[in-house]
N, C-alpha and C positions, 0 to 999 in steps of 0.2 A: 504493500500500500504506500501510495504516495502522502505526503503534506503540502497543503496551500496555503495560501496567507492572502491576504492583501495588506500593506502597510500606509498608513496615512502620516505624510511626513510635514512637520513644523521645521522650515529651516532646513537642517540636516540631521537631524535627529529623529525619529519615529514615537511620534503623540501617539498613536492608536493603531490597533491591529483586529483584524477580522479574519477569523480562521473559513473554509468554504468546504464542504461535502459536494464532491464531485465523482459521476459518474459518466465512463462515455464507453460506446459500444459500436463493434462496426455492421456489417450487413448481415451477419451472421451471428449478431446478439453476444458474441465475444467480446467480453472488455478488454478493452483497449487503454485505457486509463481509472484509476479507481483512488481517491484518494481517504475513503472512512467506513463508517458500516453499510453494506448496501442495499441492509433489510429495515434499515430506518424508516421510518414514517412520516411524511413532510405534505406537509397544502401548499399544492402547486399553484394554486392563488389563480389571476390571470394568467398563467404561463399557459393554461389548458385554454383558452377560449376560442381554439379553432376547433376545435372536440365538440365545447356547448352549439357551434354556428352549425354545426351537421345537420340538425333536424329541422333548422329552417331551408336551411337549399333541398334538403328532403321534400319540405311539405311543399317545394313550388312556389313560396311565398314571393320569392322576387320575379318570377314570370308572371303572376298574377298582380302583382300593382306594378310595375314596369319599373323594377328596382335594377339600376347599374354595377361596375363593377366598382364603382366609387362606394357607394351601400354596404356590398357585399364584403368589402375590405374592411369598413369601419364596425361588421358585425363581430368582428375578433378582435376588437381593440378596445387599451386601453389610451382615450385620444388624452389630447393636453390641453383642449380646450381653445385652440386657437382656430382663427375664422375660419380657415378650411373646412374646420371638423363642424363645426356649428352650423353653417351652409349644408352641407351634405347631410345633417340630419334632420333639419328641418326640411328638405326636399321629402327624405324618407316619411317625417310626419305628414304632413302636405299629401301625399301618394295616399296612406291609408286611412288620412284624414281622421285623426288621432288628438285629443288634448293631449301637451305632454304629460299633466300631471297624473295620467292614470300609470307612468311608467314609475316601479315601485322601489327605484334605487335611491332616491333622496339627492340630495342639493349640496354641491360642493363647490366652494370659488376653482377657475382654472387652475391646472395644473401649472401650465408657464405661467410665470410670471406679468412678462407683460403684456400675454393677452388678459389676464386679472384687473392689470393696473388700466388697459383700455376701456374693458367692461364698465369700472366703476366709474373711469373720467366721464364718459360717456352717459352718465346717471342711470345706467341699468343695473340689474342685478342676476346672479347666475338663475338658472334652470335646473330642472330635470336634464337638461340635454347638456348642461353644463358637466355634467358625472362625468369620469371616464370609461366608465362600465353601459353608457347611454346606450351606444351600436347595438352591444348587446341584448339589453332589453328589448329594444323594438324589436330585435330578429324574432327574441325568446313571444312576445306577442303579435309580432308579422305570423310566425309559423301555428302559434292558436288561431289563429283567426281563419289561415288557409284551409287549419284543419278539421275545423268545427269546432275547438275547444272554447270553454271559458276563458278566459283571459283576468276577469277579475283578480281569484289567486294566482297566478299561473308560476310563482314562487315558492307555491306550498311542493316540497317534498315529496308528497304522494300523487301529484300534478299530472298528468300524464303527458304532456310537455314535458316535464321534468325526468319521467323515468323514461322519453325518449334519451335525453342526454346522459341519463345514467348507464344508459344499456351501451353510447356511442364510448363512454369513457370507460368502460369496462374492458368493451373491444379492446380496445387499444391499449389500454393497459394492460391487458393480461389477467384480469384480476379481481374478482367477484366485492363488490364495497358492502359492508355491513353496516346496522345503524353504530356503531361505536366508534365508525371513522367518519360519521355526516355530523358537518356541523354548516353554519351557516357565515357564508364569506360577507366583504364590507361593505357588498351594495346588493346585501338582501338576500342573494340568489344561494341556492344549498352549493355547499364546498366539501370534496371531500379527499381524508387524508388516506394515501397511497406509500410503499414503499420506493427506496430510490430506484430499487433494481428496476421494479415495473412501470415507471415515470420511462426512467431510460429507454425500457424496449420500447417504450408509447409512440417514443421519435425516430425509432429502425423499424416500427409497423407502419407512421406515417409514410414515411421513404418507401415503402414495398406496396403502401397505396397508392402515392401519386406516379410511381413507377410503372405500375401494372395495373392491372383488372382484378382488386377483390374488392369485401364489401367496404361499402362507404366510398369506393374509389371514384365515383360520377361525383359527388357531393366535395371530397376534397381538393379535388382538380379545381374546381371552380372557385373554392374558394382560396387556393394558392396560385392563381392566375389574378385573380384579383386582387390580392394581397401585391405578388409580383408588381404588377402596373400601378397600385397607389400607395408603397409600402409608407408616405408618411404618415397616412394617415390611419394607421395601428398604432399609433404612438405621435411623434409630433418632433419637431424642431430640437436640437441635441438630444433628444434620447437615443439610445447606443442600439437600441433593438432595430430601431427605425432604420438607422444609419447600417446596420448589417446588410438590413434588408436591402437597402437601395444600392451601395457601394459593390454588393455584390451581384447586383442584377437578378435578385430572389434567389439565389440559389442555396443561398444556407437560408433556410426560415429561421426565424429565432423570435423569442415571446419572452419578455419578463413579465412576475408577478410579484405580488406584493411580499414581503417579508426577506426580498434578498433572493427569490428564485429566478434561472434563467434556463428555459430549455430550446434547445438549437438542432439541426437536421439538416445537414450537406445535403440536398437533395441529388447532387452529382458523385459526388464520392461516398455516398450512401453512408455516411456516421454520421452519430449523434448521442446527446443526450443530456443531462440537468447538471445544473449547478444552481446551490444552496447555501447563502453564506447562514452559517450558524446561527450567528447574534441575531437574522434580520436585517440588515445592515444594506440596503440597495446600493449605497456608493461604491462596497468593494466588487461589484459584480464587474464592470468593463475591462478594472485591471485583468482582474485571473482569466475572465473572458478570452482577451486579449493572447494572455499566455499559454492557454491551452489552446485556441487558433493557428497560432505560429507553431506551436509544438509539435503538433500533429499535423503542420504542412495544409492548413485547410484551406488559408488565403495565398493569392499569389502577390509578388511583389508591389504591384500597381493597387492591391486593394490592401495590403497592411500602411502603403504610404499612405490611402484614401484613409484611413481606417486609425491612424497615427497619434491622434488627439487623446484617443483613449487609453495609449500601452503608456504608462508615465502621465495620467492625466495631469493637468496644472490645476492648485488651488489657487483663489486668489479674494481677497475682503473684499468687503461692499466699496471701499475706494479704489479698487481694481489693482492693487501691489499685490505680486506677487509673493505668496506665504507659502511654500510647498506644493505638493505633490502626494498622489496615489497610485504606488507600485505596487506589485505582486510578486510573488516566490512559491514557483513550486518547485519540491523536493523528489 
């Protein structure tokens, strides 16, 4: 077994450190790199949200309101709140002509900054659609609504929207979920905890989906072709998932979630798989990110240059001086 770290450095000295549980696998579910226990238990948070988007390209819902792949991309995202993303879900709303407030994630300021500080110059105030879990909701009630379901609860656990996405996350996991690993994530919707080993396979099963013909394979394509063509907006402006995506031309998918997880799927060299920083800790994700990238040869020269800002990130105060740096070490 290997060690990682991330290091957060003051100066030249190292203020803080964030240890990572990393798993990677190649097409043939062999680890490839392993750095802790592999039968740990972790809430893959958002990292799974192209999992949850399955049962709405399932149910037809974007052939039936004439939803794009602009739509389709932001249903696995966590956005940042900037106008892009606000535009493209208000179309979405508009389309199934929807209040937002029946969408049951709650009301958070932007994620960037100064789409935040514009929102409020501007005398408004956030939404429902302001969430970054927003795409998803609407998919999660796009795909009741194609289907005949209620939609009121359509959050509740026993939802049958919901144990559509339980059955898609099992697939793919490997791995049958019990009530003792369902708990409920930060914008509502049921969350449930997985070991690493079966997070990992989840992104060499996705790779053998969008690679070939099995199940879910119609429903995945699409939504990582659309992913592909808008990767900002799964994410948004400096975030590092985004920037994989686009730098790479989609070819590595990659998803963060909340609490410091990051799962990733070369879809051409067929590896992948999760990183977990222990503490929670989302800032040490890019470094080790980064070093397990290069380690394993997964970007080419032209995309670690692209790709740059993140191996040795810079810190820097609210008056923009320079104060440090965010490296990684693994062992």
């Amino acid at each position: 077994m290997n060690s990682a770290y991330s290091y957060i450095y003051r100066g030249d000295l190292v203020e803080s450190r964030h240890k990572a549980a990393i798993l990677i696998k190649n097409s043939s579910k062999k680890i490839i790199f392993s750095s802790d226990n592999n039968h740990q238990y972790i809430y893959p948070r958002s990292a799974i949200k192209i999992f949850q988007a399955i049962p709405f390209i399932k149910s037809k819902a974007d052939i039936l309101y004439g939803l794009n792949k602009k739509h389709i991309s932001i249903s696995c995202s966590s956005h940042s709140g900037e106008s892009y993303h606000i535009k493209t879900l208000k179309e979405w709303v508009s389309k199934i002509r929807l209040n937002v407030n029946k969408l049951q994630c709650g009301i958070h300021n932007p994620m960037n900054l100064n789409a935040s500080n514009k929102l409020y110059s501007s005398g408004n105030k956030p939404s429902e659609l302001h969430n970054n879990c927003a795409g998803k909701h609407l998919a999660m009630i796009s795909g009741c609504i194609a289907s005949n379901f209620d939609y009121t609860n359509y959050l509740d656990i026993n939802h049958p929207y919901q144990i559509q996405i339980k059955e898609c996350i099992e697939h793919f996991m490997e791995k049958k979920i019990t009530k003792k690993y369902s708990a409920i994530d930060g914008c509502n919707a049921p969350q449930y905890a997985l070991p690493l080993n079966n997070i990992a396979n989840s992104m060499i099963n996705l790779i053998h989906s969008y690679n070939h013909n099995a199940k879910y394979s119609n429903e995945l394509k699409k939504l990582i072709t659309s992913i592909k063509k808008y990767p900002m907006l799964t994410g948004g402006i400096n975030r590092f998932d985004s920037d994989l995506l686009k730098n790479t031309n989609g070819r590595i998918y990659a998803k963060i979630g909340a609490e410091g997880v990051l799962l990733f799927a070369d879809l051409s060299k067929k590896i992948g798989g999760v990183i977990k920083i222990i503490d929670g800790n989302g800032r040490a994700i890019p470094s080790i990110a980064m070093k397990i990238l290069i380690k394993l040869k997964l970007l080419s020269n032209k995309e670690k240059k692209m790709m740059q800002k993140w191996n040795n990130e810079k810190i820097h105060n609210f008056s923009k001086t320079l104060t440090g740096k965010i490296s990684a070490k693994i062992d």
